[in-house]
C-alpha positions in Angstrom: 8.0 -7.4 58.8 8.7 -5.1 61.7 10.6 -2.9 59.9 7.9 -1.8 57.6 5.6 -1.9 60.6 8.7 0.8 61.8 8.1 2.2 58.6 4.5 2.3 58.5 4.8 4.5 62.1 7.5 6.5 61.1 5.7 8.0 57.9 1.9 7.7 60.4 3.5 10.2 62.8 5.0 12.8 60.0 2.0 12.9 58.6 0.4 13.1 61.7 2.6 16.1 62.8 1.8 17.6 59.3 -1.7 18.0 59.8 -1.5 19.2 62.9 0.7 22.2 61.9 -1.0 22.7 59.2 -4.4 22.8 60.7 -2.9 25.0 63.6 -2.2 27.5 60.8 -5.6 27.6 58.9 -7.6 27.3 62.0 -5.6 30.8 63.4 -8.9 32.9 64.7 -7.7 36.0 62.7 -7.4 33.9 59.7 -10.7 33.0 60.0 -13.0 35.9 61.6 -10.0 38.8 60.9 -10.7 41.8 63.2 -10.9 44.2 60.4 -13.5 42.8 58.9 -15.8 42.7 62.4 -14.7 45.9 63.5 -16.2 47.2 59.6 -19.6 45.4 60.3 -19.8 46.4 63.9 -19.3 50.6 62.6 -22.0 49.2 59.4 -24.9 51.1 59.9 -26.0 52.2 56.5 -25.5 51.0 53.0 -23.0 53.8 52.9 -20.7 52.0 55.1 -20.6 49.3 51.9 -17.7 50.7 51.0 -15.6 50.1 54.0 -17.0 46.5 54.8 -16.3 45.7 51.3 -12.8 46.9 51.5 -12.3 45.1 54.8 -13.5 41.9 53.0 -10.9 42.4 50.3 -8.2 43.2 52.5 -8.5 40.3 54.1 -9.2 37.3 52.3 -11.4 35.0 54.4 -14.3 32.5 54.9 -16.3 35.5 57.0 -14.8 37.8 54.5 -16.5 35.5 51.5 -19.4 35.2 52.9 -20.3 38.6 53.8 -19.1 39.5 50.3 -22.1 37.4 49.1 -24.4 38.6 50.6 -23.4 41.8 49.9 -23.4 41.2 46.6 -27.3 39.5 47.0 -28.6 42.4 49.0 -31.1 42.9 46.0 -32.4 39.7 46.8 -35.3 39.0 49.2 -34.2 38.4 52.8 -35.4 34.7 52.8 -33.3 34.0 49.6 -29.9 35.4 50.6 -29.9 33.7 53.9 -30.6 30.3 52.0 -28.0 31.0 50.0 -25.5 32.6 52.6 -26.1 29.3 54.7 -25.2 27.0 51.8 -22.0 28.6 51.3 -21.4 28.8 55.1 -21.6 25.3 55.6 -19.0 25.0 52.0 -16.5 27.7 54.5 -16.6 24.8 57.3 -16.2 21.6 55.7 -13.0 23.8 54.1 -12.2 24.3 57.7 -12.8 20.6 58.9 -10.4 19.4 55.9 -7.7 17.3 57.4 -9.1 16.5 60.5 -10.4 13.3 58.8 -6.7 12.4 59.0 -6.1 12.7 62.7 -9.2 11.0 63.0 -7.6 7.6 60.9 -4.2 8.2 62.6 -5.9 7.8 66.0 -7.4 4.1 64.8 -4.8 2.9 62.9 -1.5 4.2 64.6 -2.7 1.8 67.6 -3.7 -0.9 65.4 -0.1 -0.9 63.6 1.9 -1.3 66.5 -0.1 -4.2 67.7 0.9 -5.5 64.3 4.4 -5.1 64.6 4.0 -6.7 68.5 2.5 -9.6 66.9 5.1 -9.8 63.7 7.6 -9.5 66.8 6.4 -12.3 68.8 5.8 -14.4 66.2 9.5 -14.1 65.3 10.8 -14.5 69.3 8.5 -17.3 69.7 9.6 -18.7 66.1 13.2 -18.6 67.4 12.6 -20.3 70.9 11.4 -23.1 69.2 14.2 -24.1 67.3 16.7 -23.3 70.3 14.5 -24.0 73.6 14.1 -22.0 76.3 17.9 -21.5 77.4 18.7 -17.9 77.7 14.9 -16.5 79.6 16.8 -13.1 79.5 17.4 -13.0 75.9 13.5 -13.9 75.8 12.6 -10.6 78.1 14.9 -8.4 75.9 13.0 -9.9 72.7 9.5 -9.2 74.2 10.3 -5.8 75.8 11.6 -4.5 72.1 8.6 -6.1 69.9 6.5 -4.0 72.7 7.7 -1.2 71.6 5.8 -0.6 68.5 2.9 -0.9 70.9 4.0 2.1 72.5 5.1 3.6 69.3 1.7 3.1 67.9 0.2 4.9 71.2 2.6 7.7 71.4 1.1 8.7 67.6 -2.2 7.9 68.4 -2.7 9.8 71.6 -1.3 13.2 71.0 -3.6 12.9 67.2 -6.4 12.2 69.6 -6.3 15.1 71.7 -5.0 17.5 68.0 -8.3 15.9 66.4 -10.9 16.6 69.2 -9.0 20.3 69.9 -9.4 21.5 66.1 -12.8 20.1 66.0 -13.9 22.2 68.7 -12.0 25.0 67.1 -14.3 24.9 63.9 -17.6 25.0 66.0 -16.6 27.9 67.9 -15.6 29.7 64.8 -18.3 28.5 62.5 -20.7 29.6 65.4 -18.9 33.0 65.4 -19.3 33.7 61.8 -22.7 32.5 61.8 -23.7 35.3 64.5 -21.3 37.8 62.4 -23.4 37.1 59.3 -26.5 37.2 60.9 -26.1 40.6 62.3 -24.8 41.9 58.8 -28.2 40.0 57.2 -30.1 41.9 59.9 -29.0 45.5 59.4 -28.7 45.1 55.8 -32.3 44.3 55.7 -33.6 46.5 58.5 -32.8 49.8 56.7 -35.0 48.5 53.7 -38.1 48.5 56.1 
């Protein structure tokens, strides 16, 4: 039993490493909100400058760069129109940028809960074996609690550093899904302004 428990934490805390890596790539702020693209909207003035924001946006495959694309592409619509539809597709761009972080969130509550399994598989065997021998040897009874402990701390040692990866990334997305919310909204604005 405490081998698959060892099991269990050892494939818990690859995975665990897996997603953060993985989210620490994705979530990169130029991978999300590149530069070129907010340096094209900032010099956006008239529908002129189209040309270059739209180049931006294609150079540099993004969720800002999708989104302004849309609405781009809806400028003919009326105002009230492409911003419900620029804010549908906005909140599409962040749960793509929330994906995994469901993960770290079940690591941190079952990484925990499987070492106390493996403590409990543990004692049950150490206390299993005192029975049928007594209580002759108390070190060999220390040495037997002290190891099934340490899936305890196995099961902590995942859980924390997921914790802190989980609540790190999370803040992460609602910075940059509050950045490319103003970035959108100033592109809506002067889009719309020079139709006035």
């Amino acid at each position: 039993m405490e081998k698959a428990v060892y099991l269990l934490l050892g494939v818990t805390s690859v995975v665990c490493v897996g997603v953060i890596l993985w989210r620490a790539w994705m979530l990169r702020w130029n991978q999300v909100v590149p530069t070129p693209i907010a340096e094209a909207l900032e010099k956006y003035r008239t529908r002129d400058d189209a040309k270059n924001l739209e180049r931006a946006c294609a150079e540099n495959p993004s969720p800002l760069g999708r989104l302004i694309s849309l609405a781009a592409e809806r400028a003919d619509w009326p105002k009230a129109d492409n911003m419900d539809s620029l804010e549908t597709a906005a909140r599409h761009e962040v749960v793509q940028l929330e994906r995994g972080l469901v993960v770290l969130e079940v690591i941190v509550g079952i990484a925990p809960l499987l070492g106390l399994v493996g403590t409990i598989a543990g004692m049950m065997t150490v206390f299993g074996d005192l029975g049928q021998t007594g209580l002759n040897d108390a070190t060999k009874l220390a040495q037997g609690i002290a190891l099934i402990l340490q899936t305890t701390l196995f099961g902590l040692l995942i859980a924390i550093p997921a914790l802190v990866a989980w609540g790190y990334f999370s803040k992460k997305v609602e910075v940059l899904a509050v950045e490319m919310e103003t970035i959108c909204d100033e592109f809506i604005r002067k889009q719309y302004a020079e139709k006035k």
